[in-house]
C-alpha positions as CSV (number, residue, x, y, z in Angstrom):
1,X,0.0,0.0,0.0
2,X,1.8,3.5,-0.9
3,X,1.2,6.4,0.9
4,X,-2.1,8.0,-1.0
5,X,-3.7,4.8,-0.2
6,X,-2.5,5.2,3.8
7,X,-4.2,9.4,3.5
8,X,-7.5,7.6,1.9
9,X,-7.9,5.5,4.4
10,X,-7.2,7.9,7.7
11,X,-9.4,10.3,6.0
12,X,-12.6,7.7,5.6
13,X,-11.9,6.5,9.2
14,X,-11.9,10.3,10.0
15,X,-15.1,10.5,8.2
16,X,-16.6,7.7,10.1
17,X,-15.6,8.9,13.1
18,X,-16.9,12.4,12.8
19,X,-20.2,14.2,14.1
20,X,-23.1,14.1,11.9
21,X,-24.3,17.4,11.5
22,X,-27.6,18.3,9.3
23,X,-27.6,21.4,6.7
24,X,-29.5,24.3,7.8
25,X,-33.3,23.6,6.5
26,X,-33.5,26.4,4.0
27,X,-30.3,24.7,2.2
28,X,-32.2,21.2,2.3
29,X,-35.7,23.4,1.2
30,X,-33.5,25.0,-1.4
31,X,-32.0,21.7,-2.7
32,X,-35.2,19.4,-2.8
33,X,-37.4,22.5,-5.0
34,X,-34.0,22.5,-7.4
35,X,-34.3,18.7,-7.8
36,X,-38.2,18.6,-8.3
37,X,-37.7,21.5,-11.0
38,X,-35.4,19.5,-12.8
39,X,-37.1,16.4,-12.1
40,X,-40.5,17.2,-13.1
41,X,-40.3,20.1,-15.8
42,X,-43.5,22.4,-16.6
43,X,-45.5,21.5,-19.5
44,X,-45.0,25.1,-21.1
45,X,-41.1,24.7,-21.0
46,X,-41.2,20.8,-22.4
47,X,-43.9,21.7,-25.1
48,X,-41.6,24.8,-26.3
49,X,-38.5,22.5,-26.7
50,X,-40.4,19.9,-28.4
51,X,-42.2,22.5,-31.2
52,X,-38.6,24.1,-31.3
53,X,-37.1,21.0,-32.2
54,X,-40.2,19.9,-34.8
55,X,-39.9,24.0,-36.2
56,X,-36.6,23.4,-37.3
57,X,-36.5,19.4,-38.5
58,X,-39.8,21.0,-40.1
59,X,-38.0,23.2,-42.1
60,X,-35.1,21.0,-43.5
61,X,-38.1,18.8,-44.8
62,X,-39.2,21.6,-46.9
63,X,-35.9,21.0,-48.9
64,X,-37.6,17.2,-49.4
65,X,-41.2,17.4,-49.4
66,X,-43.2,20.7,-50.4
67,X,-46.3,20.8,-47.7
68,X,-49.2,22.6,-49.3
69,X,-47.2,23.9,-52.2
70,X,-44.6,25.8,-49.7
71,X,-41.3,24.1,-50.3
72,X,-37.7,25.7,-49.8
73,X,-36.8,23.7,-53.2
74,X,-38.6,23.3,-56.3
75,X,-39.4,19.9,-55.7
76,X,-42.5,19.1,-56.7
77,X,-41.7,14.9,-58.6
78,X,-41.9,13.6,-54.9
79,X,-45.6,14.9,-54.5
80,X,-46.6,13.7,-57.9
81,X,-44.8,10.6,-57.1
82,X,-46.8,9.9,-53.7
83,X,-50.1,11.4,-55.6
84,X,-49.9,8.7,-58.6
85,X,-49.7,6.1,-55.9
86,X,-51.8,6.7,-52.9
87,X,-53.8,9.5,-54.4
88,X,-54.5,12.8,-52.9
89,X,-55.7,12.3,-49.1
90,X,-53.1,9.3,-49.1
91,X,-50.3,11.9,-50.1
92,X,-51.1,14.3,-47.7
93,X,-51.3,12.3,-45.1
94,X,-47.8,11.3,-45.8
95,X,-46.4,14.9,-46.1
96,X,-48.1,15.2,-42.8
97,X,-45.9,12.1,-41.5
98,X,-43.1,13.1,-43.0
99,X,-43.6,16.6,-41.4
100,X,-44.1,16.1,-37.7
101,X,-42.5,12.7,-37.9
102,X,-39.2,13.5,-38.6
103,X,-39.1,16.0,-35.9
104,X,-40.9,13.5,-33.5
105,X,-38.3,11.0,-33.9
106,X,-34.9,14.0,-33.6
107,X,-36.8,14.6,-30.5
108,X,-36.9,11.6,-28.8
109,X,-33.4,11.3,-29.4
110,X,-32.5,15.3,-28.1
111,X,-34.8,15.8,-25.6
112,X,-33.7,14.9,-21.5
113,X,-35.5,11.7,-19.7
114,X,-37.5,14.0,-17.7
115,X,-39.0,16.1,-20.9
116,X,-39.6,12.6,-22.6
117,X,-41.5,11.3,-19.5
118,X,-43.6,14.5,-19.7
119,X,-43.9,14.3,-23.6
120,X,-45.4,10.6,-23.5
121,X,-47.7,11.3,-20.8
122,X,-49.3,13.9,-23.1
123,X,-48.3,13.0,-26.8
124,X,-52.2,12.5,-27.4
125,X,-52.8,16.1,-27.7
126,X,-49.0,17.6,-28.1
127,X,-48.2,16.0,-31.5
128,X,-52.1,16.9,-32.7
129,X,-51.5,20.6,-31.5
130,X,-47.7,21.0,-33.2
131,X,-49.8,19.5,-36.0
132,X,-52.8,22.3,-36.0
133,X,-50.1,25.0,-35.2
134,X,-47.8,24.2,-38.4
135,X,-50.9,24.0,-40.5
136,X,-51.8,27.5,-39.3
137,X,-48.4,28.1,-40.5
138,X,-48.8,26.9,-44.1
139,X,-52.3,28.6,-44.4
140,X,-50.5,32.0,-43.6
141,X,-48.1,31.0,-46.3
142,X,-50.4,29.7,-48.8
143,X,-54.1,30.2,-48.6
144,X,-55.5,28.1,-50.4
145,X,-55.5,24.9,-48.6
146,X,-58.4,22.7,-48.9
147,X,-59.8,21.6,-45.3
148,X,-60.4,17.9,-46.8
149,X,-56.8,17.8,-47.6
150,X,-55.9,19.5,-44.3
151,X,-57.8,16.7,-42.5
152,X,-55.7,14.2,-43.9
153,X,-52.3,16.1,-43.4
154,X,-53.3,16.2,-39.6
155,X,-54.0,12.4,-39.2
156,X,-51.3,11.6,-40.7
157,X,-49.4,14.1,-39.0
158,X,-50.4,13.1,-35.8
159,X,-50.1,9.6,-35.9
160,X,-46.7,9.3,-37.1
161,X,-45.4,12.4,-34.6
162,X,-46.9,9.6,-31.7
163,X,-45.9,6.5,-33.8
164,X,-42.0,7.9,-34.5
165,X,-41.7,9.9,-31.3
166,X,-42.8,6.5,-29.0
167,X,-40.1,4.3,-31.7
168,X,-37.8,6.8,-30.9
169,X,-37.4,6.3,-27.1
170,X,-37.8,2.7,-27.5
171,X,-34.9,2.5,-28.9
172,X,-33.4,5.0,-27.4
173,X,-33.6,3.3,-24.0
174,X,-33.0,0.0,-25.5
175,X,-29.3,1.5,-26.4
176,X,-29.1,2.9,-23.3
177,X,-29.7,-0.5,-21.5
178,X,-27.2,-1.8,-23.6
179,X,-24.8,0.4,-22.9
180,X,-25.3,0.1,-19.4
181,X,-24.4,-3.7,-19.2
């Protein structure tokens, strides 16, 4: 045994040996409100990250998939494309998919544990709303979008922001238990 190993040791036996002393309650008080604040974040704060994170995975899909003729790139072949095959509703409803999808599953992938936890508890409504909020978006853009169609860009958008969001932290927590062994 060298002589760090000899200091380690008096200094645990010291430890042992010593007088217990509790903090001072507001320390303890200030401690436990930081952990439950980190613990259990508020839905406002979770719901902002998660639209953040959809706004701008949103955006780089523009460059693949126009939604409701707004595109970054003239890229119309894929919407033809998905049109000649599934026809119209089944096209939107896969621009929807694609849409809120994409930035579902970057999500589950960026966002904390604790903003995950409070994401799945409510996805039934969260994913349906970032859905109802981009499509506000497009009808600023473009405003001539057919409510038929929209209904069918909001199914599908919602189901897959659920569907690739819950995939997501499946998997995500499968690699993590993994990783752990």
């Amino acid at each position: 045994m060298d002589k760090n190993d000899s200091n380690l040791n008096e200094d645990y036996l010291d430890f042992l040996g010593s007088e217990s002393k509790r903090p001072p309650l507001k320390l303890k008080e200030s401690i436990a409100s930081f952990v439950h604040k980190e613990l259990n974040p508020s839905f406002l704060k979770v719901f902002a990250r998660l639209f953040s994170i959809q706004a701008i995975v949103g955006f780089v899909t523009l460059l693949i998939c126009p939604q409701f003729e707004v595109a970054i790139a003239n890229n119309q072949q894929v919407v033809v494309v998905l049109e000649r095959y599934f026809g119209m509703h089944g096209c939107m409803a896969i621009c929807g998919a694609i849409f809120v999808g994409s930035g579902a599953l970057v999500a589950s992938f960026l966002m904390k544990p604790e903003e995950i936890r409070k994401v799945r508890v409510g996805m039934f409504y969260e994913f349906p709303l970032i859905a109802l909020i981009a499509l506000l978006a497009f009808f600023i853009l473009n405003q001539s979008i057919m409510p038929v169609m929209a209904v069918s860009w909001i199914i599908g958008a919602s189901l897959a922001g659920i569907l690739f969001f819950y995939s997501g932290f499946r998997f995500r927590m499968k690699d993590e238990f993994a990783l752990s062994l």
